[in-house]
C-alpha atoms as an extended CHARMM CRD file, in Angstrom:
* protein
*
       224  EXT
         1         1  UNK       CA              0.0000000000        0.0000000000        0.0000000000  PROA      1               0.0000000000
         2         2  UNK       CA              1.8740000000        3.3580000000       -1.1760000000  PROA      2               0.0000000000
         3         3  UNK       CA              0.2850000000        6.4320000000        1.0100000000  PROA      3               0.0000000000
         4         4  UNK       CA              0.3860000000        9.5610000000       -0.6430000000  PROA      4               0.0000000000
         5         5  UNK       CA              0.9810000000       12.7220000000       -0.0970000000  PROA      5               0.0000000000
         6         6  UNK       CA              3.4840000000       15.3380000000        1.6620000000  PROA      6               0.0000000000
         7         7  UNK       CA              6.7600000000       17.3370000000        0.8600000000  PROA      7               0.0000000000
         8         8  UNK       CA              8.9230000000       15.7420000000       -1.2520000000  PROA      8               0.0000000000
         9         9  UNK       CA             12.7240000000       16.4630000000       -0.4870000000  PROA      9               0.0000000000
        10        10  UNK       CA             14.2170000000       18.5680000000       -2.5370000000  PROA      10              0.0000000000
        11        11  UNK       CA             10.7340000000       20.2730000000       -3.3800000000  PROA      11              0.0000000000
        12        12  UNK       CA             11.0690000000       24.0160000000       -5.0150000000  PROA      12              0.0000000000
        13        13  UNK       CA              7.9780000000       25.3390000000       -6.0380000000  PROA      13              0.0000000000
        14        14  UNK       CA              4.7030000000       24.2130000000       -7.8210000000  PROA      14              0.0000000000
        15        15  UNK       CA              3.9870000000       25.0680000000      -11.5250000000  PROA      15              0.0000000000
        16        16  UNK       CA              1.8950000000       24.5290000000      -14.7250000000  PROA      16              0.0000000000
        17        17  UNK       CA              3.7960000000       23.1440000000      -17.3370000000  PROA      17              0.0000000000
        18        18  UNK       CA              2.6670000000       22.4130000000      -21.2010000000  PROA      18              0.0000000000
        19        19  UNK       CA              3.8540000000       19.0150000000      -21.9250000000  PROA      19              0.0000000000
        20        20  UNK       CA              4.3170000000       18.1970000000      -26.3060000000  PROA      20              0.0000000000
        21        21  UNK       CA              4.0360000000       14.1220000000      -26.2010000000  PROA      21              0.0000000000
        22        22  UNK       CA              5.4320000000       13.6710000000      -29.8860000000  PROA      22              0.0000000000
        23        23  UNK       CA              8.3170000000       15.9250000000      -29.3790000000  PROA      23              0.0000000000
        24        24  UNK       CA              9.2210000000       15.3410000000      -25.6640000000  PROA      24              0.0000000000
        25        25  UNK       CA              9.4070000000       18.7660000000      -24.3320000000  PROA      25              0.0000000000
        26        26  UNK       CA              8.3480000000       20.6370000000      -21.4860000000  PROA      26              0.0000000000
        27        27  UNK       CA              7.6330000000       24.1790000000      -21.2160000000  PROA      27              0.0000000000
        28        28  UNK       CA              6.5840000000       26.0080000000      -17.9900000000  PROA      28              0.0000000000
        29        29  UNK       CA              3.3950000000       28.3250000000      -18.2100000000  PROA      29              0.0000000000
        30        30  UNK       CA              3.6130000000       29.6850000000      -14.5350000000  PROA      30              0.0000000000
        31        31  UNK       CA              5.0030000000       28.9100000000      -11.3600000000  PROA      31              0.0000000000
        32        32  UNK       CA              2.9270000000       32.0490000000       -9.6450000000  PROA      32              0.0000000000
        33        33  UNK       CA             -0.1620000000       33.8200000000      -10.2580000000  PROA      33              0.0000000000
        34        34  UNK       CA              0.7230000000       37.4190000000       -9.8620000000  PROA      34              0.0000000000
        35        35  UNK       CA              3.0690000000       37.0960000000       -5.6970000000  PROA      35              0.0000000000
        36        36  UNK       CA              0.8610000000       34.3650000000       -5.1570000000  PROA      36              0.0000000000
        37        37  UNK       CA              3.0320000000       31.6070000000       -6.0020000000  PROA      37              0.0000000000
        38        38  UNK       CA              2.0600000000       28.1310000000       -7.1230000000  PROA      38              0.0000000000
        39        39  UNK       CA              2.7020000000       25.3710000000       -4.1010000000  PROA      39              0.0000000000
        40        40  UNK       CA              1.3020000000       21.9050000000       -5.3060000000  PROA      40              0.0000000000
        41        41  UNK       CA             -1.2140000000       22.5700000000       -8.6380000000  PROA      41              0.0000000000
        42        42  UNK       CA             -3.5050000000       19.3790000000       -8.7540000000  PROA      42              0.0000000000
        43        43  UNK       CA             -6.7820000000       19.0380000000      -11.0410000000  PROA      43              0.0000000000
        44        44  UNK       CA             -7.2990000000       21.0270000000      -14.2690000000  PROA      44              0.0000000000
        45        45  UNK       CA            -10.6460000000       21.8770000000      -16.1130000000  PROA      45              0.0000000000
        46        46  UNK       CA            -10.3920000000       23.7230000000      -19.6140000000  PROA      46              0.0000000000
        47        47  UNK       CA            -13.3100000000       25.9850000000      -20.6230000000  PROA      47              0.0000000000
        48        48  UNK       CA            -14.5970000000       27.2010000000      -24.4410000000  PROA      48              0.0000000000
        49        49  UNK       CA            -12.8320000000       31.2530000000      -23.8720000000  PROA      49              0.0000000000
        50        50  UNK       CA             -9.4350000000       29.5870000000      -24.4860000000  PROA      50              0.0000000000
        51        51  UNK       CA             -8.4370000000       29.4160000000      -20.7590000000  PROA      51              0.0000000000
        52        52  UNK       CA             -8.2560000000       26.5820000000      -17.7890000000  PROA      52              0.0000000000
        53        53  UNK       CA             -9.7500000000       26.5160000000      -13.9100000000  PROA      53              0.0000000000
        54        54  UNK       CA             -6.9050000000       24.0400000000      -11.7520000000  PROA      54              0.0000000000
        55        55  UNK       CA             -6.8840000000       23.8560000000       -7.9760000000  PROA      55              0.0000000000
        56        56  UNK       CA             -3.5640000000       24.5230000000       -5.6320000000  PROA      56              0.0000000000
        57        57  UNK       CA             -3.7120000000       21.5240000000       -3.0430000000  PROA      57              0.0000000000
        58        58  UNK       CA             -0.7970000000       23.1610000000       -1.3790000000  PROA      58              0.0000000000
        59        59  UNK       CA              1.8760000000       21.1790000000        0.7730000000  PROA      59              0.0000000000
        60        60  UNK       CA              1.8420000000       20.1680000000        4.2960000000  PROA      60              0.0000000000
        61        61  UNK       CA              4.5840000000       19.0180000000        6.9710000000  PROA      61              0.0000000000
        62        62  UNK       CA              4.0210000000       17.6340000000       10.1010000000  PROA      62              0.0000000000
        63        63  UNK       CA              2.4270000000       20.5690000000       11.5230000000  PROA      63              0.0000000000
        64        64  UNK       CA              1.9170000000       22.7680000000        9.1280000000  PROA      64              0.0000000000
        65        65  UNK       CA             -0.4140000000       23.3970000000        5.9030000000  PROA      65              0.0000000000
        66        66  UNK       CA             -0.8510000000       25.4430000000        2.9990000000  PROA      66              0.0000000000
        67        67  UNK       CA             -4.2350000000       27.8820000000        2.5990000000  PROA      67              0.0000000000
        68        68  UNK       CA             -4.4870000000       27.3530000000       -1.1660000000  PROA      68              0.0000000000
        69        69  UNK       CA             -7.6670000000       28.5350000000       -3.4860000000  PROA      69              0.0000000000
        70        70  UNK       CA             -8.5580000000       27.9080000000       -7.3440000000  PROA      70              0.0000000000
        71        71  UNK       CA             -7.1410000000       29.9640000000       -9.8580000000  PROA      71              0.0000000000
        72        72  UNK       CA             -8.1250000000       30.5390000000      -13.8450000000  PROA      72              0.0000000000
        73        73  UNK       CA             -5.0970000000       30.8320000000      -16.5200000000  PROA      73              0.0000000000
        74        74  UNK       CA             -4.7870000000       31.5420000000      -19.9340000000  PROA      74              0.0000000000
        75        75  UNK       CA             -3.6320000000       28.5420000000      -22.1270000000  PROA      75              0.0000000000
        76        76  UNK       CA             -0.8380000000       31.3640000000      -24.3300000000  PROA      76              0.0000000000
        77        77  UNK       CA              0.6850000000       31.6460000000      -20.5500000000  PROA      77              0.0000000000
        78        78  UNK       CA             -0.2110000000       35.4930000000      -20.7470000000  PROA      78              0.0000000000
        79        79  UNK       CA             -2.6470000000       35.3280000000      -17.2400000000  PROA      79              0.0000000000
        80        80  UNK       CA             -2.7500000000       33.5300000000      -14.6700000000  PROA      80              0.0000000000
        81        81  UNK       CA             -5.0700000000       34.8950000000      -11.1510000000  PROA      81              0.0000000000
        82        82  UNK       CA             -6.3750000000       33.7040000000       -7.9890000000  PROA      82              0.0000000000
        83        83  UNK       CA            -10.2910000000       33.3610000000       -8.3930000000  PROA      83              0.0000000000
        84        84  UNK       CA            -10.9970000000       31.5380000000       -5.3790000000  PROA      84              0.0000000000
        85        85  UNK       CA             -9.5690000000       31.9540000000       -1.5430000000  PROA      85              0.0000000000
        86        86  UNK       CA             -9.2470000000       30.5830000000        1.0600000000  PROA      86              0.0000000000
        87        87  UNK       CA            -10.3910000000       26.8950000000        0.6910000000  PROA      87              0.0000000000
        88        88  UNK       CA             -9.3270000000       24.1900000000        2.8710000000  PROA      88              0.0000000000
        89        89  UNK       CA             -7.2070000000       21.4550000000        0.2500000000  PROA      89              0.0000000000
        90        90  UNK       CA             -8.9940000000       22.5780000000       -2.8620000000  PROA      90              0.0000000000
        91        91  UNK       CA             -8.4320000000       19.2180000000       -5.2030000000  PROA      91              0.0000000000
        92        92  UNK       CA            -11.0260000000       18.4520000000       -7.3870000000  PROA      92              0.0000000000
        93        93  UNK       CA            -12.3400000000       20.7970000000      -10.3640000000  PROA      93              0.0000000000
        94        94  UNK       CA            -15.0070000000       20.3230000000      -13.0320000000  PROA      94              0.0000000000
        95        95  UNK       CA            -17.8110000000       22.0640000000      -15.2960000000  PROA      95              0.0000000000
        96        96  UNK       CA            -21.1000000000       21.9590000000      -15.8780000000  PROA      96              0.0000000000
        97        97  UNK       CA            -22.7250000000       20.5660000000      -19.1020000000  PROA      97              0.0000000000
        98        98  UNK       CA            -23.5430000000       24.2620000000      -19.8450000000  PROA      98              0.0000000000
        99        99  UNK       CA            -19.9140000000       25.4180000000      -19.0870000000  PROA      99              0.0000000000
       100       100  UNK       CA            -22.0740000000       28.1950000000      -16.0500000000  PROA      100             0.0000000000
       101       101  UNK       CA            -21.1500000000       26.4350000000      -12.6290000000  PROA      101             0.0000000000
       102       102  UNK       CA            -17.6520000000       25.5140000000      -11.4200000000  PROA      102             0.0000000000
       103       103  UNK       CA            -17.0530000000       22.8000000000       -9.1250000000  PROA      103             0.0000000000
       104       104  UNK       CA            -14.6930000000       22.1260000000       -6.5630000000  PROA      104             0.0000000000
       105       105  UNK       CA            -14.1550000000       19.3790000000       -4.3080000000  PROA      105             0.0000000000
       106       106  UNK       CA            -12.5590000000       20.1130000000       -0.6340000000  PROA      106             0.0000000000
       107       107  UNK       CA            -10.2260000000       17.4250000000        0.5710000000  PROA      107             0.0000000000
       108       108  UNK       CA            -10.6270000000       16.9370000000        4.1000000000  PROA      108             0.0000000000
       109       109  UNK       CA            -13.2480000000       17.6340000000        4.7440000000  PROA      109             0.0000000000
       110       110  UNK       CA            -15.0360000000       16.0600000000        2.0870000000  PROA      110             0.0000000000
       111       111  UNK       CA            -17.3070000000       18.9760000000        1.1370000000  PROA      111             0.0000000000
       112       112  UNK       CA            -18.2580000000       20.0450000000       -3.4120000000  PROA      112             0.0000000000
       113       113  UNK       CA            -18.8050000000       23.0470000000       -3.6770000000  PROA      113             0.0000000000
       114       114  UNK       CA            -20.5690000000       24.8910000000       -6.2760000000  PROA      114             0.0000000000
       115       115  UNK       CA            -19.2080000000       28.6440000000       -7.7670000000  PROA      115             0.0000000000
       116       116  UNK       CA            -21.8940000000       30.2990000000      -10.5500000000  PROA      116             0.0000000000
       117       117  UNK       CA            -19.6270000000       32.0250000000      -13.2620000000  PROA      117             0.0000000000
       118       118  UNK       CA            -20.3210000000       35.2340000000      -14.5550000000  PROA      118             0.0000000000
       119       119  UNK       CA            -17.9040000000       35.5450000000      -16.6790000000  PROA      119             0.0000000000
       120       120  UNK       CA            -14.7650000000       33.8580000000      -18.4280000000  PROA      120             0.0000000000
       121       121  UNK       CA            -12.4790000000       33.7290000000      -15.1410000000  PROA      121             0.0000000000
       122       122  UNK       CA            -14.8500000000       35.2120000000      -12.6230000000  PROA      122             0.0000000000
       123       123  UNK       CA            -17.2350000000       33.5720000000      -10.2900000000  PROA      123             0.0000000000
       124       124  UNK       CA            -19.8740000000       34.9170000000       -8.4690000000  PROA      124             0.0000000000
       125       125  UNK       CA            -19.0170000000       34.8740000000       -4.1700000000  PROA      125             0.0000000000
       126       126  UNK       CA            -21.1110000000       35.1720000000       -1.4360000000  PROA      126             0.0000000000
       127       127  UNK       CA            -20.4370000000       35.9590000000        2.7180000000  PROA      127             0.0000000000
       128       128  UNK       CA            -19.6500000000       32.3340000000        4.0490000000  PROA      128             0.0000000000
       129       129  UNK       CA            -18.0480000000       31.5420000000        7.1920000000  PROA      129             0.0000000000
       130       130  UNK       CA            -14.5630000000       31.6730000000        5.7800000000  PROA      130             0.0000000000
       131       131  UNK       CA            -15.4500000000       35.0340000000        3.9730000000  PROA      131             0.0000000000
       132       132  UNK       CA            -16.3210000000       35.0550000000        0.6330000000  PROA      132             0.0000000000
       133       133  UNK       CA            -17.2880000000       31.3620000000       -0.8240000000  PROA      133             0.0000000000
       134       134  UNK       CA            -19.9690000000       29.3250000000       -3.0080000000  PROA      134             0.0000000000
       135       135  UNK       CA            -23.0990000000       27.2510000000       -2.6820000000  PROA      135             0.0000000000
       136       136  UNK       CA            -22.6750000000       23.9140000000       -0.5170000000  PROA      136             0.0000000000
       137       137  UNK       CA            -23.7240000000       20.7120000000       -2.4210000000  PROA      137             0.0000000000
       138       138  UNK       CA            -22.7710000000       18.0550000000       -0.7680000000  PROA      138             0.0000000000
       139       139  UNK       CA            -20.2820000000       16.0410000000        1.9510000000  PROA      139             0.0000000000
       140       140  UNK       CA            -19.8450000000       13.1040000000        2.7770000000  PROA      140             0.0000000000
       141       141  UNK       CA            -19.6930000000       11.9520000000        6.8200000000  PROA      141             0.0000000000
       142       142  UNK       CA            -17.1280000000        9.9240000000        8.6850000000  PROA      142             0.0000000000
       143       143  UNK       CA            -13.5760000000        8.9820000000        7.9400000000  PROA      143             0.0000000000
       144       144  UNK       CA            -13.3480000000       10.3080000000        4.4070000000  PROA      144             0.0000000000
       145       145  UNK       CA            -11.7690000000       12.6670000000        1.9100000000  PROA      145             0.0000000000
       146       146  UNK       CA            -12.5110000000       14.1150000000       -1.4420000000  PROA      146             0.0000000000
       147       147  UNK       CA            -10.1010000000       13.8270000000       -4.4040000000  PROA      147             0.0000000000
       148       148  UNK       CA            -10.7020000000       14.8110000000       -8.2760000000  PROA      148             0.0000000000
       149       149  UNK       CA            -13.6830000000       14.7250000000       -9.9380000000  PROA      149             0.0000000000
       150       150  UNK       CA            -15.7100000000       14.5830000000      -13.5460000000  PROA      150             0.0000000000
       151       151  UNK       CA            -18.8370000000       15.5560000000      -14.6590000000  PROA      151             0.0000000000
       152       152  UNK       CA            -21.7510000000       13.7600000000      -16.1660000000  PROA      152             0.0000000000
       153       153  UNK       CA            -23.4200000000       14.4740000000      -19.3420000000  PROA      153             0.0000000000
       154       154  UNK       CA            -26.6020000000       14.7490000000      -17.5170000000  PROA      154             0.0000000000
       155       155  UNK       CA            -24.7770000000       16.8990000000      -15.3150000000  PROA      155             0.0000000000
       156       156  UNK       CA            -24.0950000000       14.9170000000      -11.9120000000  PROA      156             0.0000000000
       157       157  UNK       CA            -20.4500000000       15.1930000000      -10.5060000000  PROA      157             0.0000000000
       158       158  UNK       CA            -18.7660000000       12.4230000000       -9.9010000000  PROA      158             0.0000000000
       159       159  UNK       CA            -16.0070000000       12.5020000000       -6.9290000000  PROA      159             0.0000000000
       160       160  UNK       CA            -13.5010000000       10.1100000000       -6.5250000000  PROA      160             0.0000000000
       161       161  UNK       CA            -13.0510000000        9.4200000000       -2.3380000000  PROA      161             0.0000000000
       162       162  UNK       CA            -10.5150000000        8.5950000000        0.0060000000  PROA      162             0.0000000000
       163       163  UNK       CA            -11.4530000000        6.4480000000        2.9840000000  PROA      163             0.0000000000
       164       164  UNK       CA            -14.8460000000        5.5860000000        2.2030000000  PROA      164             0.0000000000
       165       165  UNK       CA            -13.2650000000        4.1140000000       -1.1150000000  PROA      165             0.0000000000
       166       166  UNK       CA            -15.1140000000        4.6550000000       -4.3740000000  PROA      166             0.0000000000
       167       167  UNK       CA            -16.6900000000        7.5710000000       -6.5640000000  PROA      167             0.0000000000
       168       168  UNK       CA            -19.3320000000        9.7900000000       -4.9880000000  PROA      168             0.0000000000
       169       169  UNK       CA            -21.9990000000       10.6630000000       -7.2270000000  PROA      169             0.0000000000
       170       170  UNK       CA            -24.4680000000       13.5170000000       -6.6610000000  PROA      170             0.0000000000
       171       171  UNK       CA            -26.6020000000       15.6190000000       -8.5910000000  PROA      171             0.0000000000
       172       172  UNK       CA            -26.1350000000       19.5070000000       -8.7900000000  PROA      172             0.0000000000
       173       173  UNK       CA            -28.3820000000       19.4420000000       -6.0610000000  PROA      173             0.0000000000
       174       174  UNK       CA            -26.9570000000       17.8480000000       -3.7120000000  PROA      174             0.0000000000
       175       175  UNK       CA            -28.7370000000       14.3900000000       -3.7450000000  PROA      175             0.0000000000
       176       176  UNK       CA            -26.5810000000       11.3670000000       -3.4870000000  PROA      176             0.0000000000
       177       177  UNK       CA            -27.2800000000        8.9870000000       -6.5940000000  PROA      177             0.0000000000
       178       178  UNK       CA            -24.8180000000        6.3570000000       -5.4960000000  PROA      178             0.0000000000
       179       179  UNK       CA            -21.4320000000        5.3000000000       -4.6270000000  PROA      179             0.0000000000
       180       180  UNK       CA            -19.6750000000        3.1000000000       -6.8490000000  PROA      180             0.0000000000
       181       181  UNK       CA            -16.8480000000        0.8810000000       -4.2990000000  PROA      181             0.0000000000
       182       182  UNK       CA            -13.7410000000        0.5330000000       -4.9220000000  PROA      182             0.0000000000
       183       183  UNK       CA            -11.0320000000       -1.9650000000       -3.0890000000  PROA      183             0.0000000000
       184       184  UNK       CA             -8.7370000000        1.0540000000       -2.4330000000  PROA      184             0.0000000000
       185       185  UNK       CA             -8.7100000000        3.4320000000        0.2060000000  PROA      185             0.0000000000
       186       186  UNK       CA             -6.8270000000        6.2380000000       -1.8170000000  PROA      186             0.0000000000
       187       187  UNK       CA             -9.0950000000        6.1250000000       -4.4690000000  PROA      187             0.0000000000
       188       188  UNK       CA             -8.0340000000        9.5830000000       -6.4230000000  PROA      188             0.0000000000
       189       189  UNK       CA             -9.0290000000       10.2650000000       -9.7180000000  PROA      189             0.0000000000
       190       190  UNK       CA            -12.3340000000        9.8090000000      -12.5140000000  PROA      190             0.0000000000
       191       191  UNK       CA            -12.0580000000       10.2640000000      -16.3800000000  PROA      191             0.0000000000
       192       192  UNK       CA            -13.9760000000        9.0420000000      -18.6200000000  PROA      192             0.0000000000
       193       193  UNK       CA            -13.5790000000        7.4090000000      -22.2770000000  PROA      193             0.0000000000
       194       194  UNK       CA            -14.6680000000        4.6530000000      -24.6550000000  PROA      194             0.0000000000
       195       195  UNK       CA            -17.7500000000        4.7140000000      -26.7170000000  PROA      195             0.0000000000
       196       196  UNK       CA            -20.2710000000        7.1990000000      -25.5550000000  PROA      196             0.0000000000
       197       197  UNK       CA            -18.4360000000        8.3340000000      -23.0260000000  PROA      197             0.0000000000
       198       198  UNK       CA            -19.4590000000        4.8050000000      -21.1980000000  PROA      198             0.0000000000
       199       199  UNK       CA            -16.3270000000        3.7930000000      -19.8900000000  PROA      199             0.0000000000
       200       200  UNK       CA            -14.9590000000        4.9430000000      -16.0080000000  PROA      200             0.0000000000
       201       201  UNK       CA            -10.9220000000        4.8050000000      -15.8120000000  PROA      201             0.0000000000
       202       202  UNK       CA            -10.3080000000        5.3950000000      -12.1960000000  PROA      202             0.0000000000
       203       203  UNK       CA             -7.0180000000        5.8800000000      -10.4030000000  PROA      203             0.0000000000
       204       204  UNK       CA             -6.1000000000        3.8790000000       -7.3820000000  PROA      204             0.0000000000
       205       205  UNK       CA             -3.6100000000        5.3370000000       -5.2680000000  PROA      205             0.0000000000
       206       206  UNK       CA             -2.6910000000        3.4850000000       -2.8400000000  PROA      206             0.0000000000
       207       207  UNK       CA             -1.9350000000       -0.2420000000       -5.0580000000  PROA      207             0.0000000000
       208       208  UNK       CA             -0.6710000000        2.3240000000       -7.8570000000  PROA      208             0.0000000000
       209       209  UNK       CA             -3.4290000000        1.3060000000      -10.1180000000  PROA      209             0.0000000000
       210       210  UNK       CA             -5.4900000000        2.4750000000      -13.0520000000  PROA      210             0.0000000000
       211       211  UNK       CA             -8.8360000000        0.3030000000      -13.3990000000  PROA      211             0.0000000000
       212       212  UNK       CA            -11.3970000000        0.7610000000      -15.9770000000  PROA      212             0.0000000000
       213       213  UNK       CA            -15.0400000000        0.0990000000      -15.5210000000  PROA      213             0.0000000000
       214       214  UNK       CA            -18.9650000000        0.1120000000      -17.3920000000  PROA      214             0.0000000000
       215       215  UNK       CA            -20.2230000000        3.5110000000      -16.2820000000  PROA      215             0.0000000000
       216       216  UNK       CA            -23.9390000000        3.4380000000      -15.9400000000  PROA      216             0.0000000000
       217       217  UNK       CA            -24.3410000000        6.8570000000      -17.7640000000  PROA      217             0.0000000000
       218       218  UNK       CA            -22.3030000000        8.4870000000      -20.3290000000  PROA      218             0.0000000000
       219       219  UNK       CA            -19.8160000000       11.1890000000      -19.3890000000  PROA      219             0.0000000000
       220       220  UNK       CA            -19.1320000000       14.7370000000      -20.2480000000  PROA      220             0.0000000000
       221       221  UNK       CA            -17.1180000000       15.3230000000      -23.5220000000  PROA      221             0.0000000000
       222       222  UNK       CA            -14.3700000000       17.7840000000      -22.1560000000  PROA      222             0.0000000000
       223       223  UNK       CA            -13.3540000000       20.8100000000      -23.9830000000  PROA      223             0.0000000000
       224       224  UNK       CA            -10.7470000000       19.7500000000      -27.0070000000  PROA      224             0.0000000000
């Protein structure tokens, strides 16, 4: 069982890099947005105005964590700002079918939240506890944490979870349709492929595994 997480040694800083797959090379896009700098950049969402939501988990130590939020970058590396703070772990991001809502998964504590977007980069905020924040949708109780997520066609958001080990799905309500088990505790990540959309490939990180499963309905073509 490999447990994730942590500082590596020899860690520097965070970044977003463009990576070419026929040619090999990597080119950095940003380390920072504006003196905000980048500490561990972990899910990634691409919209239709040429730019791309992505989450800062941050990095932790024994007794210390990062405050981290969700930022929104240009894909020609020209912008890159902080849309979203504080949040505690922000991990997983996704879109609505109608490209309108932005959501993002908390790790511990398990909480998806729900940001309406009023325009390419900008969400709408309103007074929370933590100041300025979203609409609640859902959590999920007991020993459990939230990881990345995808969207539905239909429009339910799918969350892969640590501890209670599977993918959370719930409608943009809030209802729970299921949970779909895993036999991994760190289960981390959701994409889907195949015909339709139909097929589930699902990270599993504590066995260091990538499974592939039927998915009941069909997923949400991402943007190209």
């Amino acid at each position: 069982m490999r447990l994730p997480h942590g500082t590596p040694e020899g860690y520097r800083s965070g970044s977003i890099q463009r990576v070419d797959i026929a040619a090999g090379t990597v080119e950095q896009l940003y380390a920072s947005a504006g003196e905000v700098p980048l500490k561990g950049p972990n899910d990634i969402v691409f919209d239709s105005h040429g730019g791309f939501w992505f989450t800062d988990n941050g990095k932790g130590t024994t007794r210390q964590r990062s405050v981290t939020g969700v930022f929104y970058a240009k894909m020609d590396g020209s912008s890159c700002r902080e849309v979203i703070f504080p949040l505690d772990n922000p991990n997983g991001v996704g879109l609505s079918p109608d490209g309108r809502t932005l959501y993002v998964s908390e790790t511990p504590p398990a909480r998806l939240w729900a940001f309406d977007i009023v325009a390419p980069g900008e969400v709408a905020l309103t007074p929370g506890l933590r100041g300025m924040s979203g609409r609640f949708v859902h959590a999920t109780a007991g020993v459990a944490a939230y990881d990345s997520l995808a969207v539905e066609a239909g429009g339910n958001i799918c969350v892969a979870t640590i501890g209670h080990a599977g993918i959370t799905v719930v409608t943009p309500d809030g209802e729970l349709v299921e949970h779909v088990p895993t036999d991994d505790p760190f289960t981390t990540n959701i994409a889907f492929g195949g015909p339709e959309l139909r097929m589930a490939y699902v990270t599993l990180g504590g066995t260091g595994r990538l499974v592939r499963r039927p998915w009941p309905r069909p997923g949400l073509a991402l943007v190209a």
